[in-house]
PAMARBA-815940 format. One line per 8 residues: number of its first residue (from 1); for each residue y, z, x of N, C-alpha, C. Coordinates in pm, whole numbers, always signed. Example, Ala and Ser with C-alpha at 12.3 -4.5 7.8 and 13.67 -1.06 7.14 Angstrom:
2
1) -569,+780,+1319,-450,+780,+1230,-330,+780,+1320 ~ -225,+708,+1285,-106,+714,+1367,+3,+787,+1290
***
This chain:
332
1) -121,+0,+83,+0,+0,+0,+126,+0,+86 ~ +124,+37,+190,+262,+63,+263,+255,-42,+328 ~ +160,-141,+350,+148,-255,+427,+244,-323,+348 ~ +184,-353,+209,+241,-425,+116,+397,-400,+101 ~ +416,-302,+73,+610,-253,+62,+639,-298,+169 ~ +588,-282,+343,+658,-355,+457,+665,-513,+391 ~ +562,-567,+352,+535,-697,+357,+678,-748,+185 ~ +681,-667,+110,+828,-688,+49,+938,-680,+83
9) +936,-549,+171,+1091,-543,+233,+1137,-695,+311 ~ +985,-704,+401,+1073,-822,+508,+1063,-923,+398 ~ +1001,-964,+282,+1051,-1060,+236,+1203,-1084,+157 ~ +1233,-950,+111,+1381,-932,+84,+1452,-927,+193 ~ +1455,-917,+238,+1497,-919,+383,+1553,-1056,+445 ~ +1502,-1134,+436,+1473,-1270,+487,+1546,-1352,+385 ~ +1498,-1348,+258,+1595,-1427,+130,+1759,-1368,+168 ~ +1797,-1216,+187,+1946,-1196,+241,+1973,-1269,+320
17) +1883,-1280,+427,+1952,-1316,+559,+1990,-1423,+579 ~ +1908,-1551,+480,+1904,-1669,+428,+2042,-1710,+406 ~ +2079,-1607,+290,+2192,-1599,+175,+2287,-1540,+281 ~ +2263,-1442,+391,+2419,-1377,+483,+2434,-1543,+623 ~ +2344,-1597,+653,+2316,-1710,+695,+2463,-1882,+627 ~ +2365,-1884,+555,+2485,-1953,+481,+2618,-1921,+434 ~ +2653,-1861,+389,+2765,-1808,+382,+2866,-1787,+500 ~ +2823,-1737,+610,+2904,-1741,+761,+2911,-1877,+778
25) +2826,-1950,+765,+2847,-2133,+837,+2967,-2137,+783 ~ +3031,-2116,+681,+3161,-2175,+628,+3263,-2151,+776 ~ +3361,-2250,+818,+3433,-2213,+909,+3558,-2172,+847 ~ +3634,-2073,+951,+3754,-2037,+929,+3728,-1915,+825 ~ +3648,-1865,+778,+3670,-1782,+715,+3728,-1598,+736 ~ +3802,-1593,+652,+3792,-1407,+709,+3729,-1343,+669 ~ +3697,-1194,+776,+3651,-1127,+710,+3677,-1059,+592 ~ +3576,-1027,+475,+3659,-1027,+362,+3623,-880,+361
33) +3720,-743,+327,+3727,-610,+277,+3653,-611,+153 ~ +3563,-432,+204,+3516,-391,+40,+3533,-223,+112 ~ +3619,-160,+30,+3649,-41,+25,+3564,+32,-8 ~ +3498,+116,+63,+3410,+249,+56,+3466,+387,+78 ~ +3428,+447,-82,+3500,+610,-86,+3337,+676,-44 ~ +3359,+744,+90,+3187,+846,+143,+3256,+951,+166 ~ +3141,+1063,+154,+3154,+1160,+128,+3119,+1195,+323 ~ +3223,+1287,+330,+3213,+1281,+512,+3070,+1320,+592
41) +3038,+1420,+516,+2883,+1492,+527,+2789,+1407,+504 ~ +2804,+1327,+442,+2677,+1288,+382,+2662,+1176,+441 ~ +2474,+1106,+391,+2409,+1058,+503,+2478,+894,+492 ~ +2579,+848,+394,+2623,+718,+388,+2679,+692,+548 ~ +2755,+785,+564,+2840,+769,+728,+2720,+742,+849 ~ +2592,+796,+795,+2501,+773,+912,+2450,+643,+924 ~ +2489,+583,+802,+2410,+436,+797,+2545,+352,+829 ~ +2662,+388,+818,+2740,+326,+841,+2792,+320,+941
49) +2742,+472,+1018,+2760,+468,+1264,+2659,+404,+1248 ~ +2553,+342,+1256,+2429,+276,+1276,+2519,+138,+1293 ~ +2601,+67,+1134,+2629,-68,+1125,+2792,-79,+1236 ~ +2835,-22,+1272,+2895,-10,+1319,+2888,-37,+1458 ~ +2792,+51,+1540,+2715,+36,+1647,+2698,-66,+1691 ~ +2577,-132,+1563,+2543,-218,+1548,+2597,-377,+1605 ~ +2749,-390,+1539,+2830,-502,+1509,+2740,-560,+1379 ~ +2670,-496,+1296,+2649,-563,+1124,+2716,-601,+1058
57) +2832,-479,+1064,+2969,-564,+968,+2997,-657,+1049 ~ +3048,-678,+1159,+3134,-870,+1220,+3043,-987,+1163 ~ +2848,-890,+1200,+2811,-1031,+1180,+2769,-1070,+986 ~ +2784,-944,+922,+2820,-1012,+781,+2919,-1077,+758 ~ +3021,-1076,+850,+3177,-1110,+798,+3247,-1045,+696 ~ +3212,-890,+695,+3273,-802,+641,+3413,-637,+671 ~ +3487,-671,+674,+3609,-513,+751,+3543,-438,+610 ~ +3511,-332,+695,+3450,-189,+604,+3614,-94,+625
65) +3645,-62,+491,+3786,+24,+495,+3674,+136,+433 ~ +3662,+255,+472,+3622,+369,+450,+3698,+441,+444 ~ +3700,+536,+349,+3770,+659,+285,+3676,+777,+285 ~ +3722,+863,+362,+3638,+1002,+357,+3720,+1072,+304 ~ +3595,+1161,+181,+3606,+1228,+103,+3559,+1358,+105 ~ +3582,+1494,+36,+3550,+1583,+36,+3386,+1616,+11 ~ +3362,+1541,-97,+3265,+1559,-189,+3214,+1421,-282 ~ +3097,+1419,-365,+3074,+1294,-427,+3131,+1319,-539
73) +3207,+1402,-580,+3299,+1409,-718,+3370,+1337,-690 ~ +3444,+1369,-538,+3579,+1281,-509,+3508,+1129,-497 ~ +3425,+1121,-466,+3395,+934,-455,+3381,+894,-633 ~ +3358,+976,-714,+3329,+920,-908,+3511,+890,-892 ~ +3565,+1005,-885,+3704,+989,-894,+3777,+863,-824 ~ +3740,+847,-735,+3807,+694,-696,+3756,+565,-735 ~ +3628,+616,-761,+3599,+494,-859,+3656,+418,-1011 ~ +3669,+523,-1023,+3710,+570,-1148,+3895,+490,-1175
81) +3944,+566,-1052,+4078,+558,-1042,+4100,+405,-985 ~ +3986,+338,-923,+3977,+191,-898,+4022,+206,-781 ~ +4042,+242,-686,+4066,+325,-587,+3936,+331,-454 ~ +3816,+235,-495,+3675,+248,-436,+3580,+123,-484 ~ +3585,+15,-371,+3508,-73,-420,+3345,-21,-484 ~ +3285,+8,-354,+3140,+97,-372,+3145,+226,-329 ~ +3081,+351,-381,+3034,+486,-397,+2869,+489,-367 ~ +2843,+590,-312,+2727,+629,-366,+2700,+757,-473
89) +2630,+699,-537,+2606,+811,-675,+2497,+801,-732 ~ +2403,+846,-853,+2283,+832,-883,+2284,+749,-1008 ~ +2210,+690,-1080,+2139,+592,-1188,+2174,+703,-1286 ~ +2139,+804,-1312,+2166,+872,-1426,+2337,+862,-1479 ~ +2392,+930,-1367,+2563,+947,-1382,+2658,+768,-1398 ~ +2557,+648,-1377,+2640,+554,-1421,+2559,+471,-1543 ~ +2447,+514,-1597,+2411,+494,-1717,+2510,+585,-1806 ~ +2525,+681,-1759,+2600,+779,-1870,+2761,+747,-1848
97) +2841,+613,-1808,+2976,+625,-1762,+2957,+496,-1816 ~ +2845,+382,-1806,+2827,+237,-1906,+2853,+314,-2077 ~ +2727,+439,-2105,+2744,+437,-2204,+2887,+504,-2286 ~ +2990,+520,-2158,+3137,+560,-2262,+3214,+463,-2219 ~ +3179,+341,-2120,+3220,+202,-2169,+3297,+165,-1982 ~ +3258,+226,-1922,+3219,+194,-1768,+3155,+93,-1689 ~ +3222,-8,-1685,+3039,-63,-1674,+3018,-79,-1509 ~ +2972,-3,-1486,+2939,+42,-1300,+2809,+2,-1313
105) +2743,-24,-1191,+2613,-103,-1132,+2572,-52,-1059 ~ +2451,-24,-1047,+2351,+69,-928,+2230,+10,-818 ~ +2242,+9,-689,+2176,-85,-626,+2094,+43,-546 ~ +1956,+79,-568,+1891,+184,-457,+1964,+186,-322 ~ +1974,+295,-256,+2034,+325,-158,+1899,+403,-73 ~ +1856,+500,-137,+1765,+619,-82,+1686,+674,-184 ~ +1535,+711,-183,+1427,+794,-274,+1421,+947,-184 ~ +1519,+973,-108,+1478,+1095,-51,+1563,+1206,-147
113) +1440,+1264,-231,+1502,+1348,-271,+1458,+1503,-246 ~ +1509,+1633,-300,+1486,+1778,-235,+1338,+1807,-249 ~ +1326,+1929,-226,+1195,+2013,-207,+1171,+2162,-239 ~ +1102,+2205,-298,+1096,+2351,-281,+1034,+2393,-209 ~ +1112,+2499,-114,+1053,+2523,-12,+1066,+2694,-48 ~ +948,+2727,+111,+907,+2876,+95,+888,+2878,+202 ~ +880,+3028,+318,+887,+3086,+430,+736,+3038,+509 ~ +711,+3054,+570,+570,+2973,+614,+424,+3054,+595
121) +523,+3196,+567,+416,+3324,+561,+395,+3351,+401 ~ +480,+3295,+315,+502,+3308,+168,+354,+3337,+140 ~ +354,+3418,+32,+246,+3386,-66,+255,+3277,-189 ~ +341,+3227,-159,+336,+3143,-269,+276,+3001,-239 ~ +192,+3003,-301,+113,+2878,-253,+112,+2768,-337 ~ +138,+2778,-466,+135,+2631,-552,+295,+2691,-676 ~ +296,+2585,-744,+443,+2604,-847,+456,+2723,-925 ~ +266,+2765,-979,+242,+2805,-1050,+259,+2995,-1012
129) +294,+2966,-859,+334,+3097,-775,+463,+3169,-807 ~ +546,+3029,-873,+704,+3073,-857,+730,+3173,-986 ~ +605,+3199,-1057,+605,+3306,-1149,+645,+3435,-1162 ~ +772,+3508,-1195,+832,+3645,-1119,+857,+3657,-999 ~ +917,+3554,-956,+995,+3513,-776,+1121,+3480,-823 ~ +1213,+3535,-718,+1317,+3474,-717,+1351,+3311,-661 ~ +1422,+3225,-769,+1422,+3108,-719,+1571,+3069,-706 ~ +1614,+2996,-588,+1765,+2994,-562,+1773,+2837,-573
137) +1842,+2763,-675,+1830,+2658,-703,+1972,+2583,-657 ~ +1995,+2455,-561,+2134,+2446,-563,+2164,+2333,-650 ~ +2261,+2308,-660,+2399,+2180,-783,+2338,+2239,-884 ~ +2323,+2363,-951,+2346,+2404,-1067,+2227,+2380,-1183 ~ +2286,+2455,-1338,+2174,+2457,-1435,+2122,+2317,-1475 ~ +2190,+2196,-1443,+2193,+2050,-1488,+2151,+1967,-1349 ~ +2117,+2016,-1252,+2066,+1921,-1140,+1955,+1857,-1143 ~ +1914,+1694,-1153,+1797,+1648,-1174,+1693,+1755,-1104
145) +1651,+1718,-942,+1560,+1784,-985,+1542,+1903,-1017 ~ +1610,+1979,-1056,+1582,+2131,-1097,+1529,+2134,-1294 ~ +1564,+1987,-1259,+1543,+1950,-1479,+1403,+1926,-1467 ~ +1423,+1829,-1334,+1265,+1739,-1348,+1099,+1791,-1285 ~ +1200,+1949,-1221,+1064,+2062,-1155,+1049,+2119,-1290 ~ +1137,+2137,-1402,+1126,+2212,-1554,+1035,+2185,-1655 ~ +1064,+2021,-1630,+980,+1949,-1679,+792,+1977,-1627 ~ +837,+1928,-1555,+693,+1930,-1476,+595,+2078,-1497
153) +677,+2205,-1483,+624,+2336,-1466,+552,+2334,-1647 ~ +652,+2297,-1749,+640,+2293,-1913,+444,+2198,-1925 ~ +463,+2096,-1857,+349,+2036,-1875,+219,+2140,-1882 ~ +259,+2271,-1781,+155,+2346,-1752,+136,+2479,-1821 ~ +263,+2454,-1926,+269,+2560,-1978,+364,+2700,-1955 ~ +459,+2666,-1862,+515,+2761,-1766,+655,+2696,-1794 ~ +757,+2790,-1919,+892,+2817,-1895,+969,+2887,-1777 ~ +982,+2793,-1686,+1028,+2818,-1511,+1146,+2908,-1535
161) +1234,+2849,-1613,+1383,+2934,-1625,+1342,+3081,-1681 ~ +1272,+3105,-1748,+1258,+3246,-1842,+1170,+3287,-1707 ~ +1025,+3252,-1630,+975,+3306,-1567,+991,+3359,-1470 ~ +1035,+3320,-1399,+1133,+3328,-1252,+1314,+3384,-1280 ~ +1329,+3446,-1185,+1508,+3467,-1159,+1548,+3381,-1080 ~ +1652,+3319,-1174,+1720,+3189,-1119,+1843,+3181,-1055 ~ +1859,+3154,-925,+2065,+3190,-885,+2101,+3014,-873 ~ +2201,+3057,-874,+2221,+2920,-867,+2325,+2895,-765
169) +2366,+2764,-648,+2527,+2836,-606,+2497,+2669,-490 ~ +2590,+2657,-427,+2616,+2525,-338,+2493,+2506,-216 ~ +2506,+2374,-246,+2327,+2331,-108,+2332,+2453,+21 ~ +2476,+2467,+99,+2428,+2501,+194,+2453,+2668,+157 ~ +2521,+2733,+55,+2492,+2874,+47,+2329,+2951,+4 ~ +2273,+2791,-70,+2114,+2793,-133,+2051,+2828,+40 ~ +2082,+2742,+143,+2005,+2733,+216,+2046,+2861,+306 ~ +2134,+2938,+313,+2154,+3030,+413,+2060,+3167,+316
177) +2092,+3150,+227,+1985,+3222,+118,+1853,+3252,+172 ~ +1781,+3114,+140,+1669,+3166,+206,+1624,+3197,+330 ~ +1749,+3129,+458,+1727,+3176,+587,+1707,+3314,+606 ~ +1827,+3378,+532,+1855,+3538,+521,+1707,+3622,+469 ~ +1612,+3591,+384,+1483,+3601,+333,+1557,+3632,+177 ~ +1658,+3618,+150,+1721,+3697,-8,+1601,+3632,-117 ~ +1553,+3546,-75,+1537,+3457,-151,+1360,+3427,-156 ~ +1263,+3428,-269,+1132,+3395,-233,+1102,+3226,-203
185) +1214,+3181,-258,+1178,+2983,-290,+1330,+2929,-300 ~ +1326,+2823,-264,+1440,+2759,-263,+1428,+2605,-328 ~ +1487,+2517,-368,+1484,+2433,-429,+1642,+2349,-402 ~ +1635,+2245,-293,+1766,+2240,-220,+1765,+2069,-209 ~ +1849,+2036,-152,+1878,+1901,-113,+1789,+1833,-17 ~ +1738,+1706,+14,+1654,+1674,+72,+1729,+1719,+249 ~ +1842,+1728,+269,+1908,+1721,+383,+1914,+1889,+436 ~ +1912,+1981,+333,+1871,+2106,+368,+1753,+2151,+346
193) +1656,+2104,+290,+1521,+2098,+324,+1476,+2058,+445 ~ +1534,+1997,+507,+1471,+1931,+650,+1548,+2047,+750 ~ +1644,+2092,+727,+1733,+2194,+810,+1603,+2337,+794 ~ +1563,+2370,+703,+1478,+2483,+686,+1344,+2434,+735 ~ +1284,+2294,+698,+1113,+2297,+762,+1170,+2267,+919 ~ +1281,+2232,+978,+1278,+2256,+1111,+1300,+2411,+1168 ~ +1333,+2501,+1113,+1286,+2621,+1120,+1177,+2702,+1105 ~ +1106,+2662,+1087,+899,+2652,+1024,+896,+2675,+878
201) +1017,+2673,+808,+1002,+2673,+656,+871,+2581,+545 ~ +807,+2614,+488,+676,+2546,+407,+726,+2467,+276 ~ +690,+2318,+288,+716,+2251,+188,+621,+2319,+77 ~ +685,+2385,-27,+595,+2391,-110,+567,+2265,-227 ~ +648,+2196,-215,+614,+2058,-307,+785,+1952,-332 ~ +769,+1855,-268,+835,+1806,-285,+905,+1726,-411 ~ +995,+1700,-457,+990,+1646,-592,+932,+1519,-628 ~ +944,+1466,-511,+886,+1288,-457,+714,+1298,-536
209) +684,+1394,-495,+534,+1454,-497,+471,+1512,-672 ~ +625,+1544,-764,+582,+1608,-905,+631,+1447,-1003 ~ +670,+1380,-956,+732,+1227,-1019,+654,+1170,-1073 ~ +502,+1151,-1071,+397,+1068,-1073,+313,+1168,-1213 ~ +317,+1319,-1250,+283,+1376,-1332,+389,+1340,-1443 ~ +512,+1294,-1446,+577,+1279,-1531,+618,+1133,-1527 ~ +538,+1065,-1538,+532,+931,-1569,+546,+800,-1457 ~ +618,+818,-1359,+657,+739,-1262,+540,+682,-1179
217) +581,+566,-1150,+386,+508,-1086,+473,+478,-933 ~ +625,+534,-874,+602,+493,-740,+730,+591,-652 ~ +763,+583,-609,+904,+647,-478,+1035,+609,-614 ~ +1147,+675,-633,+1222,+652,-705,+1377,+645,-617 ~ +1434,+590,-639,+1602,+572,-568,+1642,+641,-630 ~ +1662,+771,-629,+1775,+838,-709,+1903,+821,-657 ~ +1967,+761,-578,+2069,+737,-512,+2086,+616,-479 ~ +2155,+534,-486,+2249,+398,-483,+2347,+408,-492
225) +2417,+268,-445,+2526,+192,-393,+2582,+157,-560 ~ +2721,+240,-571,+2777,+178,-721,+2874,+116,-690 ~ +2891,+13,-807,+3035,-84,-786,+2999,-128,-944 ~ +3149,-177,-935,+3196,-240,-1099,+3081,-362,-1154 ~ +3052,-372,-1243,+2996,-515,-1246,+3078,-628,-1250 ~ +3187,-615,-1280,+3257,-735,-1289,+3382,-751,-1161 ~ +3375,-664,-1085,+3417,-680,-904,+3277,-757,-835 ~ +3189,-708,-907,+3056,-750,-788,+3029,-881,-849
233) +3031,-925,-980,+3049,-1067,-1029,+3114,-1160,-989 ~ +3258,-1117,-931,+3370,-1226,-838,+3356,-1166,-747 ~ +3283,-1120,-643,+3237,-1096,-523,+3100,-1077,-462 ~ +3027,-1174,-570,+2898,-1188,-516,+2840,-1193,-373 ~ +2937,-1313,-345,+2849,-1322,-163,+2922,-1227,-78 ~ +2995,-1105,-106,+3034,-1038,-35,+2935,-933,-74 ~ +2906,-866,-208,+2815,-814,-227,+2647,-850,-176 ~ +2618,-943,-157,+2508,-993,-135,+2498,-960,+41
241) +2569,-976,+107,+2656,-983,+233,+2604,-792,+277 ~ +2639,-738,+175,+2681,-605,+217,+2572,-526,+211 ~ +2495,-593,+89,+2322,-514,+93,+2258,-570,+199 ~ +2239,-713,+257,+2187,-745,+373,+2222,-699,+504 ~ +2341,-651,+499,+2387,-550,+601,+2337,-416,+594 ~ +2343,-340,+501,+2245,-228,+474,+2095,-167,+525 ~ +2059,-338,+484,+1926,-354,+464,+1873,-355,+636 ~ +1935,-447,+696,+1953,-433,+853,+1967,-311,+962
249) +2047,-256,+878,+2113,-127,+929,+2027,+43,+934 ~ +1888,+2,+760,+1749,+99,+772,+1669,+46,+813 ~ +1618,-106,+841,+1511,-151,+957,+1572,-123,+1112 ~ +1706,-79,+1127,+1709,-27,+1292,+1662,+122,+1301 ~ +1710,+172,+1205,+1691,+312,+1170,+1548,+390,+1200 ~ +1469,+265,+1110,+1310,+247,+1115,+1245,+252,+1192 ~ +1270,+134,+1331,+1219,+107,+1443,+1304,+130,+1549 ~ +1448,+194,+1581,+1482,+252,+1682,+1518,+392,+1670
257) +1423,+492,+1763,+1534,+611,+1797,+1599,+587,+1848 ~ +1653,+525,+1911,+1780,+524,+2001,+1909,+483,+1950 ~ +1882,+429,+1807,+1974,+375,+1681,+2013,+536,+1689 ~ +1932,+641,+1675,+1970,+788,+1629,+2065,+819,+1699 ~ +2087,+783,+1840,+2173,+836,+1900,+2339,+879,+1865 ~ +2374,+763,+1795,+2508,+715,+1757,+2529,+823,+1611 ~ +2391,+845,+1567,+2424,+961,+1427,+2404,+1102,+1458 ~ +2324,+1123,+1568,+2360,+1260,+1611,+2458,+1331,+1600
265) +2538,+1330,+1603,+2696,+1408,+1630,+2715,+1416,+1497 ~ +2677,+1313,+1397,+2718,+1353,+1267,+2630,+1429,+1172 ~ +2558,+1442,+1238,+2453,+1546,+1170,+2519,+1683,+1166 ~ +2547,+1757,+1227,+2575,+1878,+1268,+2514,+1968,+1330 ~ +2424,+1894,+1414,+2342,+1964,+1505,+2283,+1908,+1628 ~ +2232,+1997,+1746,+2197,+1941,+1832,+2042,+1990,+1878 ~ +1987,+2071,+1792,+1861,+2104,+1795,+1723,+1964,+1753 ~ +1658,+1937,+1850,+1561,+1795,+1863,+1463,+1844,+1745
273) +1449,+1965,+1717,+1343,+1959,+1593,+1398,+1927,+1463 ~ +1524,+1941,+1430,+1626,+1946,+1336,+1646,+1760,+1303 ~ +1700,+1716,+1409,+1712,+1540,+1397,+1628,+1497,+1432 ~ +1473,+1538,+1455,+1323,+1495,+1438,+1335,+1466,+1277 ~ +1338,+1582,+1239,+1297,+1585,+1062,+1395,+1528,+994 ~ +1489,+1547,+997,+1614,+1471,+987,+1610,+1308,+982 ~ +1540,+1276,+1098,+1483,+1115,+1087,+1389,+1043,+1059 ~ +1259,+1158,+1018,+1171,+1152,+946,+1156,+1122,+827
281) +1294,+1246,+768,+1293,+1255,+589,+1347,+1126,+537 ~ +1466,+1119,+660,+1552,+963,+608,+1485,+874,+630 ~ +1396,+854,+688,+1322,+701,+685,+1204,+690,+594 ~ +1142,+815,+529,+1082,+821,+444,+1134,+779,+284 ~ +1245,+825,+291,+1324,+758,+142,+1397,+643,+150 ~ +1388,+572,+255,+1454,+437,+248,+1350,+359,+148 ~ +1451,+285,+36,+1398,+199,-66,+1250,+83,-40 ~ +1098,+84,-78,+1057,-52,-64,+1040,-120,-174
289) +1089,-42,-323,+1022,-104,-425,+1076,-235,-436 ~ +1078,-316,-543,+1120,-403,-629,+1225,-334,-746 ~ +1351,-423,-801,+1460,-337,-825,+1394,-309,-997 ~ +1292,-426,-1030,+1219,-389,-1185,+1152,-307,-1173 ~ +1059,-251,-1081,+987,-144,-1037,+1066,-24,-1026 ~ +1128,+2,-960,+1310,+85,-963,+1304,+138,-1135 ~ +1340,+26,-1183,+1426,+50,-1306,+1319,+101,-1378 ~ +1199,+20,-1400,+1082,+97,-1511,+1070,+230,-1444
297) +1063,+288,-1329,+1056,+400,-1326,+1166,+494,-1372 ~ +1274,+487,-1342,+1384,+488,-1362,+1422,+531,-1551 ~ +1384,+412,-1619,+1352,+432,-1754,+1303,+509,-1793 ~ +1171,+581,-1732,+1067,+676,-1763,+1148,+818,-1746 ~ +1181,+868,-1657,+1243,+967,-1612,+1399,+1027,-1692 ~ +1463,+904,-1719,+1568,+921,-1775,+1525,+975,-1928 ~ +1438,+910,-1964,+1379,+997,-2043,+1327,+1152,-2075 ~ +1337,+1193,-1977,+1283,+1325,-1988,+1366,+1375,-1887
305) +1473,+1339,-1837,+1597,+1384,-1806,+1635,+1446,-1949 ~ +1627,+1348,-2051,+1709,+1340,-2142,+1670,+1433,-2238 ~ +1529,+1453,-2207,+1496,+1547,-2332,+1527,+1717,-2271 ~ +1520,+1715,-2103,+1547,+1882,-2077,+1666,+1901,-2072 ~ +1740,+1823,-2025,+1895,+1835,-1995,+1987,+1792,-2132 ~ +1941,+1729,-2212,+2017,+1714,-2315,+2195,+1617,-2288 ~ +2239,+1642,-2370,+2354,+1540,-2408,+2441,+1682,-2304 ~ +2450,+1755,-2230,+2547,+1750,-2100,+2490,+1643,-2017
313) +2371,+1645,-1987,+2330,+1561,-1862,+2370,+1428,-1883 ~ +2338,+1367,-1993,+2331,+1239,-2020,+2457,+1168,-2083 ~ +2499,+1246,-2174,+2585,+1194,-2242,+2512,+1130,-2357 ~ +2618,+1010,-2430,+2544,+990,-2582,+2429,+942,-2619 ~ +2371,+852,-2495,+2290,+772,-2449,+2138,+856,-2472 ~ +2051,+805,-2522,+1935,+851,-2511,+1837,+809,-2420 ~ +1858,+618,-2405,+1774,+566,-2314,+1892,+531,-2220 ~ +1812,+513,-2115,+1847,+427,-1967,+1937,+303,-2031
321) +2104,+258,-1984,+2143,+170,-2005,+2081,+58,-1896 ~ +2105,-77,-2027,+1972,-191,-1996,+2060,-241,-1882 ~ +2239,-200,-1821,+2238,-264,-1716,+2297,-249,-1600 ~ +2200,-94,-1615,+2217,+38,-1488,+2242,-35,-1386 ~ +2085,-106,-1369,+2029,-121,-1207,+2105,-305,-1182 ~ +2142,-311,-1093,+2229,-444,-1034,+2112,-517,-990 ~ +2056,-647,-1056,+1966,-743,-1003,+2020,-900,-897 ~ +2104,-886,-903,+2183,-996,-862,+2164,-1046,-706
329) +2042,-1033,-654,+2017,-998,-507,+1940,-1112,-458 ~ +1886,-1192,-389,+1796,-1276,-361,+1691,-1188,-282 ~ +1573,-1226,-352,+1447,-1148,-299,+1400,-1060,-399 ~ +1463,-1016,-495,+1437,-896,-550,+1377,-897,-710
***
């Protein structure tokens, strides 16, 4: 199976390069700008020292104007404010911004999503452990996966929220939590999950890992590349341009450590077990599906987003809007 996803990627791969190919033959052209609002922390900047490094943007024929931001609220907000060609944000939050008349587009970015983790000595050995434990959950009572571990625990019969004591409070105060031991389980961001199992912290189950009990048949993108649909409509071959640059930018990722070098510093650390796992987790959630494969999963989930989280999470929308996911790609 992983043969096969290599053997898709390089064929998407190849139809871009086709499509970033032609497009440069034109002479005289400039490079044409697409404004990116990233969040400074986060792992967009790592893919973007990679293209950088690189020279990806010259050879798409693209000037990357980047805007660093506090937070991914502040990247909705510039979107919003028109203020941000592409964001990264998740499939749920721009189905629910189509359905109040938004119409933003979602292209997979990353399937790496959090983990619950536990001390290495824990007794807690399966979900069904987190029964009368304290559980420190971070982004709050409405965070997918903290809906979609709810879900999952209900299948078994086990109201997680009533069973367990729940805190709730920001990724990295979740994670100093359980460093401190305050805490029996944690349930954190895929990026502070890798900060704790490089400390000998125990995956107790990843969410990647409970997806497949609740309907999903593969790796899910909860995270993509958003933009307007009708900017990315009169800027197709720049869009097209910009995922093949992307796409370039996690096959170096893939096959060079030495690509790592240039993202080190932005990690926030200099410990080798830390940006071991660190480059592990991220190359593990880089996208291979197909974007219909994406979306039917995608469909499934939003569903039962929809039924734990209700109309805060979602908004009015019950199903997945039909035109979340951006197909407009050659290869895909």
């Amino acid at each position: 199976m992983r043969a096969l996803g290599a053997i898709k990627v390089l064929g998407r791969t190849l139809a871009l390069a086709v499509t970033l190919a032609l497009t440069l033959a034109a002479p005289g052209r400039a490079a044409e700008t697409i404004r990116l609002a990233v969040q400074k922390t986060g792992t967009f900047s790592w893919e973007l020292a990679a293209i950088r490094a690189s020279g990806l943007d010259k050879q798409a024929d693209l000037s990357l104007e980047v805007n660093e931001l506090a937070s991914t609220e502040a990247g909705k907000i510039a979107m919003r404010a028109g203020s941000a060609d592409i964001i990264l944000s998740d499939w749920l939050w721009v189905s629910r911004e189509r359905a109040l008349g938004a119409k933003l587009t979602f292209y997979p970015y990353s399937s790496a999503l959090g983990a619950v983790m536990v001390p290495a000595a824990s007794p807690i050995k399966t979900l069904a452990d987190l029964r009368g434990r304290k559980l420190a959950v971070a982004g709050g009572a409405i965070d997918k996966s903290w809906l979609l571990l709810q879900a999952r625990m209900k299948q078994d019969g086990i109201d997680l929220k009533s069973a367990a004591t729940i805190v709730y409070g920001a990724p990295p105060l979740i994670a100093a939590k359980a460093l401190d031991g305050e805490m029996d389980a944690s349930l954190n961001f895929w990026n502070f999950c890798a900060q704790l199992e490089a400390k000998g912290f125990r995956r107790l189950a990843g969410i990647e890992d409970i997806l497949p009990k609740l309907g999903a048949k593969g790796a899910v993108a909860a995270v993509g590349y958003v933009f307007d649909e009708s900017w990315a409509a009169s800027h197709r071959d720049a869009v097209a341009r910009f995922i093949a640059m992307t796409r370039k930018a996690k096959e170096l990722l893939v096959t060079s450590d030495a690509a790592w070098d240039k993202i080190a510093p932005l990690t926030g650390t200099i410990d080798p077990a830390m940006l071991k796992t660190y480059r592990d987790r991220y190359r593990d959630g880089i996208p291979r599906r197909s974007i219909a494969d994406e979306e039917a999963d995608a469909r499934v989930l939003y569903r039962v987003l929809a039924e734990t989280g209700g109309r805060d999470l979602v908004g009015p929308a019950a199903e997945l809007d039909p035109g979340t996911f951006y197909h407009a790609v050659p290869g895909d």
